[in-house]
N, C-alpha and C positions, 0 to 999 in steps of 0.2 A: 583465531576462531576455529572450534570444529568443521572439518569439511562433509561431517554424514551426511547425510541425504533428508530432506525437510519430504515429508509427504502432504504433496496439497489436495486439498478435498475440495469438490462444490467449485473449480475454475472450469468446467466442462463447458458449463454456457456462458464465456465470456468472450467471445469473440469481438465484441463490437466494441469490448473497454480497450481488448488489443489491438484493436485497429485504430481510436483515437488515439492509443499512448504513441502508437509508431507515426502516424499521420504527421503528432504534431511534435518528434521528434524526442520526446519527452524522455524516454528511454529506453536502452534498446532492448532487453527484458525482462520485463516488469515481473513476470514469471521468479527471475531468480533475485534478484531486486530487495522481492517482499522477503524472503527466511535471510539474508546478509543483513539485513538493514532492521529490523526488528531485533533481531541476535545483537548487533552493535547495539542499539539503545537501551534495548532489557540490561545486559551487561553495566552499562552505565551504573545501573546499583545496585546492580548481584554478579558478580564479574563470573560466576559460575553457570551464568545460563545458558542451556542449551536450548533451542528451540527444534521440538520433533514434529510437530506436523501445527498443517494452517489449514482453517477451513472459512471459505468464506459464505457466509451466513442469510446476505442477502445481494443481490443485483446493485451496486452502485449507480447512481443516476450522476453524472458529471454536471457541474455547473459551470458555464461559459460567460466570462465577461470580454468584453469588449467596445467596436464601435461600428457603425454601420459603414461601408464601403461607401467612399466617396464616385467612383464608377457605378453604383448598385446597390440603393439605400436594404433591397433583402438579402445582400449579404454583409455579414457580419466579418468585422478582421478581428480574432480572436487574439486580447491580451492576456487574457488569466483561464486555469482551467484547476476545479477543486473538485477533487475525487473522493469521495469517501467511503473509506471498503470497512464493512464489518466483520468481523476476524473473529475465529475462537483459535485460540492459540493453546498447544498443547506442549508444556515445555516442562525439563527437570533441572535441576539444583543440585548442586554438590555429586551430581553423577547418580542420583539414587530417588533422591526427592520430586514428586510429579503435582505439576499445579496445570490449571486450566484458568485462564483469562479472556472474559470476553471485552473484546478492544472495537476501536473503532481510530484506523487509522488517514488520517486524512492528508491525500497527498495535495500540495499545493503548486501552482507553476503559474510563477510571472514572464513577462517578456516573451508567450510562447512566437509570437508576431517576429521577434528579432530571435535571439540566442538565451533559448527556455533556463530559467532558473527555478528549481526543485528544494521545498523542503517543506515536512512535514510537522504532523502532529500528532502527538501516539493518545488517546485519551481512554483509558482504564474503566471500562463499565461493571467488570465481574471478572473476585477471585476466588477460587478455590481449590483449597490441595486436596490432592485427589488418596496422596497416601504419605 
């Protein structure tokens, strides 16, 4: 994978998604996370893809599943947590070719209670080549 530099836009005000991911162990950062893991999957069927910059679009709202605390029916012991970030992705092709895709990546996390298991779901709203 290219090691250049991903530019992220619009994470300015996400402090509070960063504090649940480290909270609940999820991952350690989700900052560099997002341009490695996006680049692996785009690749999957353009092996040429670079991704240059991420902007994320709107506030993600997390959903929490789980069950009520047997000590403390108002709190919750959190089994699942599903994130879903809206992304515009700015990425090129064959070293030359420039597309924009707006995605909507959802990260998924079972077991966060025991030993958190992570995987996601890339889903493709808008593309367009730019040149």
């Amino acid at each position: 994978m290219d090691k250049h530099a991903v530019e992220l836009i619009g994470f300015d005000g996400d402090a509070a998604l960063d504090d649940i991911i480290r909270h609940f162990g999820l991952l350690a950062d989700y900052k560099s996370f997002l341009p490695e893991h996006l680049t692996e999957t785009l690749q999957q069927q353009h092996p040429s893809v670079e991704v240059r910059s991420l902007q994320l679009l709107a506030t993600p709202n997390c959903d929490f599943g789980g069950i009520p605390s047997a000590e403390n029916e108002d709190h919750l012991i959190v089994h699942t947590i599903k994130i879903p970030l809206e992304l515009r992705i700015h990425l090129s092709t064959n070293g030359n070719d420039l597309h924009e895709l707006d995605v909507v990546l959802v990260i998924n996390a079972a077991d966060v209670h025991k030993e958190p298991r992570i995987e996601s779901d890339l889903l493709i709203r808008n593309h367009r080549v730019l040149s």
